[in-house]
N, C-alpha and C positions, 0 to 999 in steps of 0.2 A: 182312791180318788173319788169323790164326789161326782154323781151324776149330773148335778148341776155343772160342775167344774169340767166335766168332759164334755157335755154341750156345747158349754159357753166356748170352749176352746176349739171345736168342730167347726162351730158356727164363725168362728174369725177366722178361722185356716180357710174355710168355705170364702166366706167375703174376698178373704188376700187373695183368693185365685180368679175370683172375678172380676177383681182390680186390676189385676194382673193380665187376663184375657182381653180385657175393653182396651186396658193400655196398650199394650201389644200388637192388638187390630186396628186400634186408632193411632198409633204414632205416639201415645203420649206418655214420654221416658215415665213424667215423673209420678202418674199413677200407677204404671208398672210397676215401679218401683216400691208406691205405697203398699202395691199388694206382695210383694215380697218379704217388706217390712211385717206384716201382716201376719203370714204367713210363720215366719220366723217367732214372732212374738208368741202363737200357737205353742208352737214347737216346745217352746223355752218353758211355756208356764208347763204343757203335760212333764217334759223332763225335769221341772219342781215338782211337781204333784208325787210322780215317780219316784224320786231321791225319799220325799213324805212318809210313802207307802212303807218303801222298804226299812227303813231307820224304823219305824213305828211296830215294822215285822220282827227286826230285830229285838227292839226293846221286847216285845211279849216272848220272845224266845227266853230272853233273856229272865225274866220275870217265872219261864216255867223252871227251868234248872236250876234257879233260886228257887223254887217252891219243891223240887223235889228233891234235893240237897236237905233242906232244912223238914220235908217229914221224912227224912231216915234217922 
């Protein structure tokens, strides 16, 4: 994952909680709500990013034991 991409992702989980906290303390469902929403959307993109990571881990594994299969 990108450094940019876990910023960026920090930084809305951050917002969704603040959304979430003003909603909360002010009575108002539906910004609590948007910071939930928020929140979530975080989540979802790091658990893309992650699935990313690993496939990507995979492939070069993959790419070594092809490369040492084929110099023996």
């Amino acid at each position: 994952m990108s450094i940019r991409n876990k910023i960026s992702n920090m930084l809305q989980d951050l917002k969704g909680r603040g959304k979430e906290a003003v909603g909360s303390t002010t009575g108002n469902k539906e910004l609590e709500n948007q910071g939930k929403a928020d929140q979530t959307k975080a989540g979802l993109k790091d658990a893309g990013e992650s699935v990313k990571d690993a496939v990507s881990n995979v492939k070069d594994a993959g790419e070594s034991v092809k490369d040492a299969i084929t110099a023996t």
